[in-house]
C-alpha positions, 0 to 999 in steps of 0.5 A: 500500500505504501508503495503504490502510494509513493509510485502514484506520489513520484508519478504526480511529481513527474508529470508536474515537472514536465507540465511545467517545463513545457510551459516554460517553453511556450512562454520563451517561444512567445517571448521570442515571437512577440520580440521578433515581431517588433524588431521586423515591424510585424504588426499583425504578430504582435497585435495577435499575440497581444489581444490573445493575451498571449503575453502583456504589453508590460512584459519585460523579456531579456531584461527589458519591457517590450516598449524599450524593444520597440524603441530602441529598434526605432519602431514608432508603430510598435510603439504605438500599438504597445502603449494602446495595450497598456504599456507605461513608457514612463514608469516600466523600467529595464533591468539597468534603469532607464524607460522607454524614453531616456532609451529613445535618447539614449539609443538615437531613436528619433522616430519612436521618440516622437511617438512617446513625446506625441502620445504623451502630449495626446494623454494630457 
């Protein structure tokens, strides 16, 4: 008896690992997708990703929350799409402590700057 409930015991364990590595994987394949799609100017992957609520637009993946991916790859349509879903150019900050728009100084990106700063002044 106490062994078919220490099989059933490790069984459980087993599938509970596996179940988890497996959603590890698809959370770092949609992580990967949805930076892809912003770095190629791919709206329709990001939007898709986005409004499936495959990931939040307040994601941070390599360190970083995807607003910065989008302007530091200088894409103002990314831009715009990510702050449309939520994201917070003023307050989500990457892992070395600058937003999105000191990343847009920083970086040089000019078009995706002007976004934030057009936005913003939209907003208030």
């Amino acid at each position: 008896m106490i062994k078919n409930i220490f099989l059933v015991l490790v069984i459980f364990n087993i599938q509970s690992i596996t179940a988890h590595n497996h959603t590890n994987v698809f959370y770092n394949d949609v992580n990967q997708s949805v930076v892809k799609g912003i770095i190629n100017n791919d709206y329709n992957t990001v939007n898709n990703l986005l409004s499936k609520r495959l990931i939040s637009s307040r994601a941070i993946v390599d360190g970083k929350p995807l607003i910065i991916h989008a302007v530091i790859n200088d894409q103002p349509d990314m831009v715009n799409l990510l702050l449309r879903y939520g994201a917070q150019p003023y307050a989500d900050y990457c892992d070395q402590g600058y937003n999105a728009h000191e990343w847009a100084v920083k970086s040089g990106s000019y078009y995706a700057r002007a976004e934030l700063i057009v936005v913003s002044i939209l907003n208030n």
